[in-house]
C-alpha positions as CSV (number, residue, x, y, z in Angstrom):
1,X,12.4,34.7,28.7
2,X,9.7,32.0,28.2
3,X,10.9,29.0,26.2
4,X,7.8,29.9,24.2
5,X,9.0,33.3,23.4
6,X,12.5,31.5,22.6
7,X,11.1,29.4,20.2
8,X,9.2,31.9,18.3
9,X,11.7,34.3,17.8
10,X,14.3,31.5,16.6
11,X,11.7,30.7,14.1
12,X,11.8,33.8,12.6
13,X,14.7,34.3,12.4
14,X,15.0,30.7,10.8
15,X,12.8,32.0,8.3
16,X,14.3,35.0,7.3
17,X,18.1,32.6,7.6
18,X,16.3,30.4,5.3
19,X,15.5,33.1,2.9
20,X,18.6,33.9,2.9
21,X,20.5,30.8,2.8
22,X,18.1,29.6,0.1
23,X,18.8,32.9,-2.0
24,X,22.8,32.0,-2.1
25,X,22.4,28.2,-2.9
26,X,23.0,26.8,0.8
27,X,20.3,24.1,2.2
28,X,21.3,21.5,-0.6
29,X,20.5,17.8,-0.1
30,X,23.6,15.5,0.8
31,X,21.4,12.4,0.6
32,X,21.6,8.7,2.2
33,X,24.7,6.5,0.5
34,X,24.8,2.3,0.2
35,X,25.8,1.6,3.8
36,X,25.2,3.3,7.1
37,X,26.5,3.7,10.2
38,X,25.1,4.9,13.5
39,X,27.6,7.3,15.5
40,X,26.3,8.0,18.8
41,X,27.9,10.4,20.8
42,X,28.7,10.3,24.4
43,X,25.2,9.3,25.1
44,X,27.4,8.1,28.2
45,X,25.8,8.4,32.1
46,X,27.7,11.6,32.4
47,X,25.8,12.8,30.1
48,X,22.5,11.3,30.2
49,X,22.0,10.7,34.0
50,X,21.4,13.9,36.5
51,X,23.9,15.3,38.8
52,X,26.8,15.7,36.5
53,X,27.5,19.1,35.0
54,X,27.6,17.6,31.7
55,X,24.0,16.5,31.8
56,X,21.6,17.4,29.2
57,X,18.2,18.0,29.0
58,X,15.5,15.4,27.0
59,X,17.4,12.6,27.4
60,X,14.6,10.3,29.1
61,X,11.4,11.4,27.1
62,X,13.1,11.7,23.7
63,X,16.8,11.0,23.0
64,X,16.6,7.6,25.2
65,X,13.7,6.2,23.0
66,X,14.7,7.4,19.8
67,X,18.2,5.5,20.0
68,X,16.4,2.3,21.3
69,X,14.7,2.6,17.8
70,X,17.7,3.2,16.1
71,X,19.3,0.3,17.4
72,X,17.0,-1.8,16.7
73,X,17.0,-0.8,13.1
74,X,20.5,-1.5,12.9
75,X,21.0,-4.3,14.5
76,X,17.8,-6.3,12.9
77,X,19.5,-5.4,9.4
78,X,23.3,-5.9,10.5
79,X,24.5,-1.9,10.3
80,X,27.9,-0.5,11.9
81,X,26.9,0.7,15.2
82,X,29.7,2.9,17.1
83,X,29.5,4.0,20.6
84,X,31.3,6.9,21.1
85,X,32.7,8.4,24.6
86,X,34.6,10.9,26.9
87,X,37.1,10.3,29.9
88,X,40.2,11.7,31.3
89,X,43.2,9.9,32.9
90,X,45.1,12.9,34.3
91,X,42.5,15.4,35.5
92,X,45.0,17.3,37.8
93,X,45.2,21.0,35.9
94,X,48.5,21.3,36.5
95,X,50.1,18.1,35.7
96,X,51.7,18.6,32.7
97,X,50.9,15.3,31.2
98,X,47.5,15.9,31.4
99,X,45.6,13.9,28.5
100,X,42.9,17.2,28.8
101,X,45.0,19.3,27.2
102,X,44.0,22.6,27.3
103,X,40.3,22.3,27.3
104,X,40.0,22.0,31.1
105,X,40.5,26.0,30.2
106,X,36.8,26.2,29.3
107,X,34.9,23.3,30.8
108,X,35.0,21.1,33.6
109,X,36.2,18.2,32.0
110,X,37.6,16.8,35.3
111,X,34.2,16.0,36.0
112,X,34.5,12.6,33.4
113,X,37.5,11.0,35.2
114,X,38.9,7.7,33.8
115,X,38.8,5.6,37.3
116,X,35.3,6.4,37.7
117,X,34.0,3.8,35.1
118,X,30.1,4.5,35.6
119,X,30.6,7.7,34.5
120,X,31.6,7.2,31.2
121,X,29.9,4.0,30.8
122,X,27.5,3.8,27.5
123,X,24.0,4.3,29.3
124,X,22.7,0.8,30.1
125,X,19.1,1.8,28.3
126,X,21.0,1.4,25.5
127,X,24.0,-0.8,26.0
128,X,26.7,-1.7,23.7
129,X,25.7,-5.1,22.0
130,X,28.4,-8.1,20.6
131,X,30.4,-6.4,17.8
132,X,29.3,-2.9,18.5
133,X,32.4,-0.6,18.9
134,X,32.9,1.6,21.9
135,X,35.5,3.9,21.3
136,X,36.9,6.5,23.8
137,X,37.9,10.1,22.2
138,X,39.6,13.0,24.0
139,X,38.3,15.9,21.9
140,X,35.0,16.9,21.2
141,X,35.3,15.6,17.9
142,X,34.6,11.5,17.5
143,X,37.4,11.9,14.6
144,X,40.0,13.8,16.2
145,X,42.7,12.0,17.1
146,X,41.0,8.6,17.0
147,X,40.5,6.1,14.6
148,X,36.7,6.6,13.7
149,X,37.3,7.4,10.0
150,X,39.7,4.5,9.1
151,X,37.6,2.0,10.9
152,X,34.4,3.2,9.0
153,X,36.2,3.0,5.9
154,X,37.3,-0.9,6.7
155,X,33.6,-1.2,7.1
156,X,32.6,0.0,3.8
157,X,30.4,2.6,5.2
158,X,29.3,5.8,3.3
159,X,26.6,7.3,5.1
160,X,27.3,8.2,9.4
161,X,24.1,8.3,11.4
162,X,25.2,10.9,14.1
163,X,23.3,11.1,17.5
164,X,24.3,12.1,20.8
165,X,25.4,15.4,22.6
166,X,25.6,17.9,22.5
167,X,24.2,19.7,19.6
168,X,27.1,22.8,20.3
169,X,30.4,21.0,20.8
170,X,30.9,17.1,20.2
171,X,28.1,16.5,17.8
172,X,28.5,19.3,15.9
173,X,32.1,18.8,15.7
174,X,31.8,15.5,14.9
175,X,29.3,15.9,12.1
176,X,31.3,18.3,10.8
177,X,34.5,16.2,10.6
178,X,32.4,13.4,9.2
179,X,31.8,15.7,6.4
180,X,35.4,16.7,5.7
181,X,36.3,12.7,5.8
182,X,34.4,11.8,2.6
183,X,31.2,10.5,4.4
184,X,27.5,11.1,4.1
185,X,26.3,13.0,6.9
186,X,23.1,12.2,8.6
187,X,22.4,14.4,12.0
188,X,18.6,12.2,13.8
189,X,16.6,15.6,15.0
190,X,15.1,13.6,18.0
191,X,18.3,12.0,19.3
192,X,20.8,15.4,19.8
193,X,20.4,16.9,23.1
194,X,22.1,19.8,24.6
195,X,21.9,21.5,27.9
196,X,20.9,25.5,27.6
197,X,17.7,26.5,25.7
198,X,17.9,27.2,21.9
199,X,21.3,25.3,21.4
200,X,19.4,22.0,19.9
201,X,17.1,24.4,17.4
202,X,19.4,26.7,16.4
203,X,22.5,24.4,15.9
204,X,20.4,22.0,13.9
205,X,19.3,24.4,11.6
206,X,22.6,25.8,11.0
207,X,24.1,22.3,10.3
208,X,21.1,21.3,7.9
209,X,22.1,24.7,5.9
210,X,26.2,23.8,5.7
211,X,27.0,20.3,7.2
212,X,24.4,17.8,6.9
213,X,20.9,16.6,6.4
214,X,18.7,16.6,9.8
215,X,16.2,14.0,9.3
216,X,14.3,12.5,11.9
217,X,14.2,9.1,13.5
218,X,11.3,8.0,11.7
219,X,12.7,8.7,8.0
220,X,15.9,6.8,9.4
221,X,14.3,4.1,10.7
222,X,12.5,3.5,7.4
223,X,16.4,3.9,5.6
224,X,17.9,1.6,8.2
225,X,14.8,-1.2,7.7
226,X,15.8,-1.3,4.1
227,X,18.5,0.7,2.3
228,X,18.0,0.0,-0.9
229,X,14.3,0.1,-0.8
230,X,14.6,3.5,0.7
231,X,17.0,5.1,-2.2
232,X,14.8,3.7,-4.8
233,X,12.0,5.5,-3.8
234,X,14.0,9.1,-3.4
């Protein structure tokens, strides 16, 4: 099947979802809060370079230039920035102690090792800057097991940003956790990648109907510019 074809037949059936959804009071508005924070997810080089079996697919044409916009953004007006990441310490499947748990089940997670720093490094086109935390996770989800929500709290923040990949698995799951901890949730359209065709489209629409607002870079841009500006105009 053409990616053509794909897309038109996941916009009907968006359509016809929407009717739907629409009819039974889903699609609401969540909104932009007081103070954001970007969440990127594992926009790491296993992830964003070729050759790994984790890498995704738009990543130099759209997802890489829309986070260099977003960055700026925040960093020009002072927002929380996180850097979010993957790796494994124990990648033998059957050591016990493995810190893959049982995930290496489904996907080849041995593929992000720990020793191999380059690999889960933050992609240099959009390094880290000073005071931008990078925090490792072990889940798909940037709040399980890690500290994300606590430190976002100590910052204040009420609204999460949330880029990254991929669309089916750790930014969805992430997104959705963001949710259930009490914050805002924002997903940026043009900066969540995938690897297989349809996963972005469909799993965007899906989370604008339940878990979040998609917006896209440039409506975030224009909230991260000026916050306050932006919420007295909506």
């Amino acid at each position: 099947m053409a990616i053509e074809n794909l897309d038109q037949i996941l916009q009907q059936a968006f359509d016809e979802s929407t009717r739907i959804y629409q009819a039974r009071g889903f699609q609401r508005r969540i909104g932009f809060g007081r103070k954001p924070a970007l969440v990127s997810v594992d926009l790491a080089n296993a992830w964003t370079r070729p050759g790994n079996p984790f890498t995704c697919e738009k990543i130099d044409e759209q997802i890489i230039p829309g986070m260099q916009r977003l960055l700026k953004a925040c960093r020009a007006a002072g927002h929380v920035v996180v850097h979010v990441t993957t790796a494994y310490q124990i990648t033998n499947r059957d050591d016990p102690r493995s810190d893959m748990g049982m995930w290496h089940h489904k996907i080849p997670i041995e593929a992000v090792d720990l020793k191999d720093e380059h690999l889960w490094a933050i992609d240099s086109r959009i390094a880290p800057s000073e005071g931008e935390y990078v925090m490792m996770k072990k889940r798909a989800s940037a709040f399980s097991g890690t500290p994300l929500a606590g430190y976002l709290r100590s910052a204040g923040v009420d609204t999460i940003l949330v880029t990254g990949v991929t669309a089916t698995a750790c930014v969805r799951t992430t997104i959705c956790d963001g949710l259930a901890e009490g914050f805002r949730t924002i997903a940026v359209r043009e900066c969540i990648g995938d690897r297989v065709p349809g996963a972005v489209a469909w799993n965007l629409f899906d989370i604008d109907a339940k878990f979040a607002d998609v917006e896209s870079v440039d409506t975030c841009v224009n909230y991260l510019n000026d916050v306050e500006g932006f919420n007295r105009k909506v």
